[in-house]
C-alpha positions as CSV (number, residue, x, y, z in Angstrom):
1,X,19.6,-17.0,270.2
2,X,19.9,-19.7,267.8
3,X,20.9,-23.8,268.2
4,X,21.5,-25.5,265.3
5,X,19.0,-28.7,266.5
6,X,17.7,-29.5,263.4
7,X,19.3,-30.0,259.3
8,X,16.2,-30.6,256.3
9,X,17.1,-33.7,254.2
10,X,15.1,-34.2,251.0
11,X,13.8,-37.5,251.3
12,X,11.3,-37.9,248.0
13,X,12.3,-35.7,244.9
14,X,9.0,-34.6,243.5
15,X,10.2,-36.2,239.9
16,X,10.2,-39.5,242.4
17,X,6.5,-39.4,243.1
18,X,4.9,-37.0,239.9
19,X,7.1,-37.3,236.6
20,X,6.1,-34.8,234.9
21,X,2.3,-34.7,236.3
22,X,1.9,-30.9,237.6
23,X,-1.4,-31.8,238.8
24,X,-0.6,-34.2,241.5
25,X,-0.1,-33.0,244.9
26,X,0.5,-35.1,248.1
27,X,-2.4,-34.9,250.5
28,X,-1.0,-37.4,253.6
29,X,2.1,-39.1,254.5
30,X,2.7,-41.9,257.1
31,X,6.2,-43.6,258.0
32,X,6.8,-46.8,260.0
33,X,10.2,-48.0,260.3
34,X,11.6,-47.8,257.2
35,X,8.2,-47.7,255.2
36,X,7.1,-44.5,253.4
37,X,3.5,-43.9,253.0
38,X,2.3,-41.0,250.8
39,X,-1.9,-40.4,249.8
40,X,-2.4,-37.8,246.5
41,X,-5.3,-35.8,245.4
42,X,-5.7,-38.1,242.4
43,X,-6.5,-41.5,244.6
44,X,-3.3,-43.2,244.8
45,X,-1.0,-44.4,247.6
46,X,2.6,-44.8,247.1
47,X,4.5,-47.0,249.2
48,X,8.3,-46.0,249.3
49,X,11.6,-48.0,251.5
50,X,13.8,-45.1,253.2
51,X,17.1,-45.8,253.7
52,X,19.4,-43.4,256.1
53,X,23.1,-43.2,254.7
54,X,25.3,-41.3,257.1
55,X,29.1,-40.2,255.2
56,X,32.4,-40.3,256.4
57,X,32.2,-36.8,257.4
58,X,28.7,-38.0,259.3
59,X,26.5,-36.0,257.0
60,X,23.1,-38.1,256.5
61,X,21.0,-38.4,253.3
62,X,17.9,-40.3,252.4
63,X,17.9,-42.5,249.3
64,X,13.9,-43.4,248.9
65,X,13.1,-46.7,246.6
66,X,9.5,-46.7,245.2
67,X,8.2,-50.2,245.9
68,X,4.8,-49.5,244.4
69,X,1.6,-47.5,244.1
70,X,-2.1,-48.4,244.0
71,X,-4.9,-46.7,243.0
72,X,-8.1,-46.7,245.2
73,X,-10.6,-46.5,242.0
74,X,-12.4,-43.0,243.8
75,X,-12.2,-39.9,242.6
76,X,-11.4,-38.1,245.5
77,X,-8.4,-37.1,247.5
78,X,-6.9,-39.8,250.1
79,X,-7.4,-38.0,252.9
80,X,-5.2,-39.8,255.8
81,X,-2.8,-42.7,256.5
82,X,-2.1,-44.9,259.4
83,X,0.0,-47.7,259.8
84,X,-1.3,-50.7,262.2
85,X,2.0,-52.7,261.7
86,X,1.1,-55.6,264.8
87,X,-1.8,-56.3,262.4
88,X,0.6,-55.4,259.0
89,X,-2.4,-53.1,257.9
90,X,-2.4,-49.5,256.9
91,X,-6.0,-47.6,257.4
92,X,-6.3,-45.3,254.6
93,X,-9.1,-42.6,255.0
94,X,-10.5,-41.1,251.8
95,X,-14.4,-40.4,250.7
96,X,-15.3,-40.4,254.2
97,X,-14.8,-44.4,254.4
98,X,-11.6,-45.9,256.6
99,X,-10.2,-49.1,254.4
100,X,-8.1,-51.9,255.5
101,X,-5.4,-52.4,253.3
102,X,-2.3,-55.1,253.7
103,X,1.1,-52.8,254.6
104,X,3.1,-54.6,251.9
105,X,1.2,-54.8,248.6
106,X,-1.3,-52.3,249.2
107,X,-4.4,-54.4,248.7
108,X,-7.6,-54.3,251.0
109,X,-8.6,-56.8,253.1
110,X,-10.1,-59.9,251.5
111,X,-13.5,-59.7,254.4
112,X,-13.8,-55.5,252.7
113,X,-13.6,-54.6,256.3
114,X,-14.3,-51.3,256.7
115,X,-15.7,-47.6,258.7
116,X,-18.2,-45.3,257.1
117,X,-18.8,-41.9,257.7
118,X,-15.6,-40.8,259.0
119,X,-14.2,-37.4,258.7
120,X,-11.3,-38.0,260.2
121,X,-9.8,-40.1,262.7
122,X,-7.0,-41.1,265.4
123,X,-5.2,-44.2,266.4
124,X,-5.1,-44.7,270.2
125,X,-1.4,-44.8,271.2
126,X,-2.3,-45.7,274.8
127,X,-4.8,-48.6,274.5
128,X,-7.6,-49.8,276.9
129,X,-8.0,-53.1,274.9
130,X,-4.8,-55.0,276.3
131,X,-5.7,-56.8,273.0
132,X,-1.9,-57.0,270.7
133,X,-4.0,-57.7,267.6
134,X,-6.3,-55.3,267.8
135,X,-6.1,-50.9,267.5
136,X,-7.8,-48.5,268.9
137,X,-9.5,-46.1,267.0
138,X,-11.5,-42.7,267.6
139,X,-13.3,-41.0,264.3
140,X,-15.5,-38.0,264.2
141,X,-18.5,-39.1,262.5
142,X,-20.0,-37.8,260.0
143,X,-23.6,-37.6,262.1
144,X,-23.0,-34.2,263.8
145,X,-21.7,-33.7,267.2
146,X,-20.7,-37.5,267.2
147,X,-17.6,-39.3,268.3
148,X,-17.2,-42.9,267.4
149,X,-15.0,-45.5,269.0
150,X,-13.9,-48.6,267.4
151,X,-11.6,-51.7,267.5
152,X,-9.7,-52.9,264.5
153,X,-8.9,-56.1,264.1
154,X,-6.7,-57.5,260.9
155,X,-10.1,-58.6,258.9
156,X,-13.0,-57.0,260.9
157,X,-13.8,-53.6,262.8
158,X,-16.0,-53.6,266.1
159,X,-18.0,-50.5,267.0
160,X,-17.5,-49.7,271.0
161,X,-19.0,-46.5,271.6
162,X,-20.6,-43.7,270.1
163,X,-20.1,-40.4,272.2
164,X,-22.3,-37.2,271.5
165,X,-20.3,-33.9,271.8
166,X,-22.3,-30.3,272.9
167,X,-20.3,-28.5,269.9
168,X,-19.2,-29.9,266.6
169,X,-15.8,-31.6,267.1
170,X,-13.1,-30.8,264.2
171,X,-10.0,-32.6,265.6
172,X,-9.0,-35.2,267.8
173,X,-6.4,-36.7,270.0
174,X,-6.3,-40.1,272.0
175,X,-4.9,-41.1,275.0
176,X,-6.6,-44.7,276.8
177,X,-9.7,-43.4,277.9
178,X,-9.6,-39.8,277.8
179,X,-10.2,-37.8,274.4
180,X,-8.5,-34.4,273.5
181,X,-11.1,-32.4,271.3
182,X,-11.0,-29.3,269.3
183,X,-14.8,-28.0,269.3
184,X,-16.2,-25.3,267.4
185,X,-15.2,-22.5,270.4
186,X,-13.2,-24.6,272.4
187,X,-11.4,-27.5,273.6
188,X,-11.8,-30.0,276.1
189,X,-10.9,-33.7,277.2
190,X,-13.7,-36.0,277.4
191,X,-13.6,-39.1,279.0
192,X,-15.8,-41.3,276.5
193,X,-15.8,-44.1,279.3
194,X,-17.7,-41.9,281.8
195,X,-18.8,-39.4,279.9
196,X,-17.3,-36.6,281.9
197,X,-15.5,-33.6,280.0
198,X,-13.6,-30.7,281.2
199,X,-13.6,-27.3,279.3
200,X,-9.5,-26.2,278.5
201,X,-9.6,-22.7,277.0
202,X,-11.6,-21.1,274.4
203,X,-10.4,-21.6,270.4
204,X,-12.1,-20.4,267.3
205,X,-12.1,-23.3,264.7
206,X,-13.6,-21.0,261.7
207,X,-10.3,-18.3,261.9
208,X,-7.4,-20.8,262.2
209,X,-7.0,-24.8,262.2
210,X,-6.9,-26.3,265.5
211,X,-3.8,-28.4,266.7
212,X,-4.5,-31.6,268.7
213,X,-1.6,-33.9,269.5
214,X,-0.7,-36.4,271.8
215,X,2.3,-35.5,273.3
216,X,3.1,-38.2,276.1
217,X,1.2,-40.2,278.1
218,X,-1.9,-38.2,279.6
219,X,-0.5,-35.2,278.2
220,X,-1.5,-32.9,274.8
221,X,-0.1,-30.4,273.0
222,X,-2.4,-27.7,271.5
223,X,-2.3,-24.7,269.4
224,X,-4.2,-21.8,271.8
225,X,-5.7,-18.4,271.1
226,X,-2.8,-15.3,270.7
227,X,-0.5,-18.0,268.8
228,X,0.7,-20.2,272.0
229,X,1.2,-23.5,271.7
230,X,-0.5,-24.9,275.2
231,X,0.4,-27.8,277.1
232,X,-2.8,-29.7,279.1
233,X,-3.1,-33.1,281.2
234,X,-6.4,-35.3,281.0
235,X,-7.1,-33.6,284.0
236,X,-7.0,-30.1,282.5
237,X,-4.2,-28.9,283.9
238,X,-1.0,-28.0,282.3
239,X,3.0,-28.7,284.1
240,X,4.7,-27.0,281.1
241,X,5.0,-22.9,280.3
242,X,3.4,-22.5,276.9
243,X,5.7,-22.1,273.9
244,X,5.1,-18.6,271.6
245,X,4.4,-19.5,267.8
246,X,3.3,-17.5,265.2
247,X,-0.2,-17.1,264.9
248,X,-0.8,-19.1,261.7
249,X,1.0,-22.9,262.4
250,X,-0.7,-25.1,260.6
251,X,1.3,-28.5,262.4
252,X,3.2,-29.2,265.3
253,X,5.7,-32.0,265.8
254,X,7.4,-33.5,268.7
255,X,11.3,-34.5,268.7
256,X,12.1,-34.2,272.9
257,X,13.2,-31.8,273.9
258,X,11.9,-29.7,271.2
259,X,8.5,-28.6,269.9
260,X,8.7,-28.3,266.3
261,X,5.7,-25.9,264.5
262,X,5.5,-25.3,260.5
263,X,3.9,-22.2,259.5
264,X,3.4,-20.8,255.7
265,X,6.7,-19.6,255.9
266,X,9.0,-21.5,258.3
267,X,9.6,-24.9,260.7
268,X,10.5,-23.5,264.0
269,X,12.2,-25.4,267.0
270,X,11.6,-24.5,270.9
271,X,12.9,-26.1,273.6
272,X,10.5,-27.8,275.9
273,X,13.0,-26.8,278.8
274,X,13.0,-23.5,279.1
275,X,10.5,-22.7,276.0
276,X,13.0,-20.2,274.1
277,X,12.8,-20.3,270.2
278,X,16.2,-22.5,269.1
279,X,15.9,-22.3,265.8
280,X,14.4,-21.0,262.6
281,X,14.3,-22.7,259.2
282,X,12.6,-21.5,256.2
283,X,10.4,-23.4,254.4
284,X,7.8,-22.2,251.9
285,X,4.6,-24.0,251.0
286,X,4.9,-26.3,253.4
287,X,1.4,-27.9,254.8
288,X,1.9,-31.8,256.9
289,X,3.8,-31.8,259.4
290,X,4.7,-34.4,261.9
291,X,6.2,-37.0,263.9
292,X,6.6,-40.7,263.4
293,X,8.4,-42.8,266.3
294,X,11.1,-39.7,266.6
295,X,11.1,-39.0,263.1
296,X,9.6,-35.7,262.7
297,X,8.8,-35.3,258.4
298,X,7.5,-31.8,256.7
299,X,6.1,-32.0,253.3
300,X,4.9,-29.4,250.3
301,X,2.5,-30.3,248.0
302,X,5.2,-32.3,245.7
303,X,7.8,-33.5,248.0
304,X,8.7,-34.8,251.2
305,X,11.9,-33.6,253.6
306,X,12.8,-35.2,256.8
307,X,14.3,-32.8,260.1
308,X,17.3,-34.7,261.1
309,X,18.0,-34.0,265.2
310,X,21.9,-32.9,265.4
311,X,23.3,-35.6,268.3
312,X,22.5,-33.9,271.6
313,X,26.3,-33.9,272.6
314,X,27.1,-31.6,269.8
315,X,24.3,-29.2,270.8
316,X,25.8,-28.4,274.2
317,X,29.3,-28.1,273.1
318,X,28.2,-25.4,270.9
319,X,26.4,-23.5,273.5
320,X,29.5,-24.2,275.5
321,X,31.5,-22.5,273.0
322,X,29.3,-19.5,272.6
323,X,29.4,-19.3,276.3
324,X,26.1,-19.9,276.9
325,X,26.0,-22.2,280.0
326,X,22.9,-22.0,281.6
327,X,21.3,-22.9,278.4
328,X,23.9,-25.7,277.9
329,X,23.0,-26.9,281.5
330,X,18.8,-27.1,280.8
331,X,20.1,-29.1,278.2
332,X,22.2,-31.7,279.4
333,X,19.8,-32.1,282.5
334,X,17.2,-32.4,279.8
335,X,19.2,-35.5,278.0
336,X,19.1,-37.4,280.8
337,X,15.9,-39.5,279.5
338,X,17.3,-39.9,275.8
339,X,21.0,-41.2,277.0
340,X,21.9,-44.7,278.9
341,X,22.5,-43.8,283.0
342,X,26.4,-44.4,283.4
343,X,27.2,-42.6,279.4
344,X,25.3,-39.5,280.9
345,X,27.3,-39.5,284.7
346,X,30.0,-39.2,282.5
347,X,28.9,-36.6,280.3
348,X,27.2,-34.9,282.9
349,X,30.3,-34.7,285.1
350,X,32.4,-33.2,281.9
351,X,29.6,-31.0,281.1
352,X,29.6,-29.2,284.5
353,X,33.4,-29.3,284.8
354,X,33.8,-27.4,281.1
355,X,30.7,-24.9,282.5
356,X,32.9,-24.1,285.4
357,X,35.9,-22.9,283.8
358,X,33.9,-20.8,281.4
359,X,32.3,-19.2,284.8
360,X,35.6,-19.1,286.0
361,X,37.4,-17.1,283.2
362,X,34.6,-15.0,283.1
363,X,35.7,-14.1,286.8
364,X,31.9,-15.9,288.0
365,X,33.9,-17.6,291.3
366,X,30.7,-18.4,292.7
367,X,29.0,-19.9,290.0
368,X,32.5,-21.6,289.3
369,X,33.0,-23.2,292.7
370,X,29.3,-24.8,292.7
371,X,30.1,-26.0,289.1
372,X,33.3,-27.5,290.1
373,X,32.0,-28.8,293.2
């Protein structure tokens, strides 16, 4: 049964980014703050300032100003976007080479700081270092079976470690110590301080495109074989039910408490919770999706949409008024961590209260007294 969690906002009109240029198409996005990233198949970065208007009837829109656009002078796709912003730098990945360039006007770094032989790469969001000026990052190398690990710094890069894998890695996830890989046939976590690595589950990489993502601390979320979406810890264990996808997602997102995928033909929304499917939204052609500081963003090949989370309130007072109480319950127990302690007594208290008279006039009397009680 479906919640209305999520509403699709355009956020950059593809006349915006393109003009009248068919041929461009929109490779990477990143978003910090209020800072709009976007990478294109031609070699250009766009930086864009995203503003969230919210009417008098509290519907929101995005109004996106174009600050400007640069041109890396390659002729090749830019491949991925990351945003540093303690250092003010954005690490832009494109001909297999990671650049430094300043957040603000798009220029690289005066020292031409920079990684080779990357094929792709990860930030680590739970850092060893203790060092404020400094990031984390993990790239698969170019050499095979090899996993890199540097620090960035505003003006330099450091190499730390250089980690051989026994299959070819394709994707990667960080969390301090403790690496989340999709191999060839499998996945595993690696800890690229010891050395020691622990086998998941099994996962063909040449049929389908392997989901890797950094969920929480110590915990990943992963696409698996028969289209589930699998929870695992850094010790290779997983405290969550697995959520059922369709066999072909191609990103996953995470807005708590839901677990947002994007297949070719829709975004769908389950709830962490209890792991039912909330919601369905179409959404053709689709092919990035993720989640920036709790702002999950889809994009096509010419324009970029944001998922705008429906206040959490408003959820359960619908499933109230469908009668749907259990769910409404999960929920509201779920909310706990997103709401302030005394606003969700309060709540809480009401919530319950409203759940027992709909027990109640459904002739429940048990369920009705514990409610009430």
């Amino acid at each position: 049964m479906s919640v209305k969690a999520f509403k699709l906002v355009s956020a950059v009109e593809r006349e915006m980014l393109m003009g009248d240029k068919n041929y461009i198409n929109i490779e990477c996005i990143e978003c910090c703050g209020k800072n709009l990233y976007i990478g294109t198949n031609d070699c250009f970065i766009y930086h864009f300032l995203l503003d969230e208007n919210i009417s008098t009837a509290g519907k929101i829109t995005f109004a996106a100003t174009k600050q400007l656009h640069k041109y890396l002078g390659l002729k090749k796709p830019v491949s991925e976007l990351k945003a540093a912003s303690a250092l003010t730098r954005l690490l832009v990945l494109c001909d297999n080479t990671i650049t430094l360039v300043n957040m603000m006007n798009l220029e690289p770094v005066p020292t031409g700081a920079k990684i080779k032989g990357a094929v792709t790469f990860a930030l680590n969001e739970n850092p060893v270092s203790g060092d404020p000026f400094c990031v984390e990052v993990c790239i698969i190398s170019v050499k095979r079976r090899t996993i890199q690990m540097f620090m960035v710094f505003e003006d330099r890069v450091q190499i730390v470690k250089e980690v051989f894998t026994p299959e070819q890695p394709c994707a990667v996830a960080v969390d301090g110590y403790y690496l989340c890989l999709a191999l060839t046939t499998q996945y595993i976590i690696l800890n690229y301080n010891t050395g020691v690595s622990q086998d998941l589950f099994p996962y063909c990489s040449d049929e389908k495109r392997p989901i890797v993502k950094r969920i929480g601390r110590q915990e990943f979320l992963l696409a698996g074989p028969g289209g589930l979406g699998m929870f695992a810890t850094v010790d290779g264990i997983s405290q969550r039910a697995p959520v059922h996808w369709s066999e072909n997602v191609i990103g996953a997102a995470l807005c708590f408490p839901y677990v947002v995928a994007l297949d070719d033909e829709f975004i769908t929304v389950h709830s962490m919770l209890d792991q039912q499917q909330k919601q369905t939204l179409p959404f053709k052609e689709g092919h990035i999706l993720q989640d920036f500081e709790g702002k999950v963003i889809v994009a096509t090949n010419k324009g970029v949409y944001i998922l705008v989370p429906l206040p959490l309130e408003k959820q359960i007072q619908d499933l109230l008024a469908s009668h749907r109480v259990e769910e409404a319950l999960v929920l509201a127990k779920g909310a706990r961590r997103n709401i302030p302690k005394e606003k969700f007594q309060v709540m809480y208290k009401r919530i319950l209260q409203q759940a027992g008279f709909i027990q109640f006039a459904q002739l429940q009397f048990l369920e009705a007294k514990e409610l009430f009680r």
